[in-house]
C-alpha positions in Angstrom: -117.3 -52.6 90.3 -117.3 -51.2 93.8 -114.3 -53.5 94.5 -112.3 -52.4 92.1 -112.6 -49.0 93.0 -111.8 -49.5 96.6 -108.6 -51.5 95.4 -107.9 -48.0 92.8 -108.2 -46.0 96.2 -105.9 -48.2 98.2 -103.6 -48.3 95.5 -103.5 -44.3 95.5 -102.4 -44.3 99.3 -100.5 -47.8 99.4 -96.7 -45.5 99.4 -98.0 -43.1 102.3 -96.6 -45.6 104.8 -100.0 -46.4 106.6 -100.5 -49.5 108.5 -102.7 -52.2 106.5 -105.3 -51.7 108.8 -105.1 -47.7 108.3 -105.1 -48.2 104.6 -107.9 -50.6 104.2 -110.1 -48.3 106.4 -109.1 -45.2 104.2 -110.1 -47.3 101.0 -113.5 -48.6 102.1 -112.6 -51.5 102.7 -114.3 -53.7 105.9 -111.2 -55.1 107.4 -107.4 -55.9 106.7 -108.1 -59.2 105.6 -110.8 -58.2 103.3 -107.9 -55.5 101.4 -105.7 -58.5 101.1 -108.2 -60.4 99.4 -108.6 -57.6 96.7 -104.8 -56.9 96.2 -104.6 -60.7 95.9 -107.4 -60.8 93.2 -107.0 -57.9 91.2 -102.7 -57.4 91.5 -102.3 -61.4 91.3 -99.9 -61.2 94.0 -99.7 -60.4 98.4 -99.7 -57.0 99.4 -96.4 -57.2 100.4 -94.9 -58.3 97.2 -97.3 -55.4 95.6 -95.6 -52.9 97.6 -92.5 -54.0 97.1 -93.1 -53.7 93.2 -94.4 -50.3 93.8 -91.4 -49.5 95.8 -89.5 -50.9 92.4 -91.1 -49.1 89.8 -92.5 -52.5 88.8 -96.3 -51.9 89.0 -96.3 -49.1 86.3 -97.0 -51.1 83.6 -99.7 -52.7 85.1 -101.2 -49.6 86.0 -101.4 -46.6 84.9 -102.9 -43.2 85.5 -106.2 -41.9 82.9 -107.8 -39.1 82.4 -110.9 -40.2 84.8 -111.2 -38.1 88.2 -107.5 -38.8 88.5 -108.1 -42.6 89.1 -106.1 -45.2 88.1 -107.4 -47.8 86.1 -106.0 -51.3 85.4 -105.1 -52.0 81.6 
Protein backbone atom coordinates (compact mmCIF):
# COMPACT_ATOMS: atom_id res chain seq x y z
CA UNK A 1 0.00 0.00 0.00
CA UNK A 2 2.74 2.42 0.87
CA UNK A 3 3.93 1.91 -2.76
CA UNK A 4 1.15 2.80 -4.30
CA UNK A 5 0.77 5.90 -2.59
CA UNK A 6 4.21 7.08 -3.27
CA UNK A 7 3.51 6.22 -7.09
CA UNK A 8 -0.20 8.48 -6.51
CA UNK A 9 2.24 11.25 -5.22
CA UNK A 10 4.69 11.08 -8.12
CA UNK A 11 2.03 10.91 -10.37
CA UNK A 12 0.56 14.37 -8.89
CA UNK A 13 3.99 16.13 -9.61
CA UNK A 14 5.13 14.03 -12.77
CA UNK A 15 3.99 17.49 -15.33
CA UNK A 16 5.93 20.05 -12.98
CA UNK A 17 9.05 19.42 -15.12
CA UNK A 18 11.29 17.98 -12.25
CA UNK A 19 14.20 15.86 -12.86
CA UNK A 20 13.56 11.97 -12.07
CA UNK A 21 15.72 12.22 -9.41
CA UNK A 22 13.78 15.53 -7.97
CA UNK A 23 10.60 13.72 -8.40
CA UNK A 24 11.32 10.48 -6.83
CA UNK A 25 12.77 12.37 -3.78
CA UNK A 26 9.47 14.49 -3.61
CA UNK A 27 7.39 11.18 -3.73
CA UNK A 28 9.22 9.15 -1.03
CA UNK A 29 10.67 7.23 -2.99
CA UNK A 30 14.58 5.95 -2.16
CA UNK A 31 16.17 6.52 -5.47
CA UNK A 32 15.45 7.12 -9.26
CA UNK A 33 15.70 3.64 -10.03
CA UNK A 34 13.42 2.58 -7.30
CA UNK A 35 10.48 5.32 -8.98
CA UNK A 36 11.02 3.56 -12.25
CA UNK A 37 10.37 0.35 -10.88
CA UNK A 38 6.94 1.56 -9.49
CA UNK A 39 5.83 3.50 -12.75
CA UNK A 40 6.83 0.28 -14.47
CA UNK A 41 4.71 -1.96 -12.10
CA UNK A 42 1.77 -0.03 -11.44
CA UNK A 43 1.43 2.17 -15.11
CA UNK A 44 2.60 -1.12 -17.12
CA UNK A 45 4.83 1.03 -19.10
CA UNK A 46 8.65 3.35 -18.67
CA UNK A 47 8.40 6.57 -17.19
CA UNK A 48 9.04 8.16 -20.27
CA UNK A 49 6.30 6.61 -22.24
CA UNK A 50 4.05 7.46 -18.99
CA UNK A 51 4.83 10.96 -19.42
CA UNK A 52 4.48 11.09 -22.73
CA UNK A 53 0.80 9.73 -22.33
CA UNK A 54 0.25 12.29 -19.75
CA UNK A 55 1.52 14.91 -22.04
CA UNK A 56 -1.25 13.29 -24.47
CA UNK A 57 -4.19 13.22 -22.46
CA UNK A 58 -3.74 9.38 -22.64
CA UNK A 59 -3.46 8.50 -18.94
CA UNK A 60 -6.89 9.82 -17.95
CA UNK A 61 -8.69 6.91 -18.34
CA UNK A 62 -6.45 5.06 -16.42
CA UNK A 63 -6.53 7.34 -13.73
CA UNK A 64 -8.65 9.41 -12.43
CA UNK A 65 -9.14 11.86 -9.60
CA UNK A 66 -11.77 10.75 -6.19
CA UNK A 67 -13.07 12.22 -3.68
CA UNK A 68 -10.17 10.94 -1.15
CA UNK A 69 -7.68 13.92 0.19
CA UNK A 70 -7.48 14.85 -3.47
CA UNK A 71 -5.56 11.68 -4.37
CA UNK A 72 -5.79 9.89 -7.27
CA UNK A 73 -6.52 6.47 -7.36
CA UNK A 74 -6.04 3.78 -10.09
CA UNK A 75 -9.44 2.16 -11.40
Amino acid sequence: MKGIRRFQRALEHFDEGLSWAALSADAGFADQSHLCRAVRRYAGMTPAALQGAAGASLIAPLYRPLICRDRFVAI
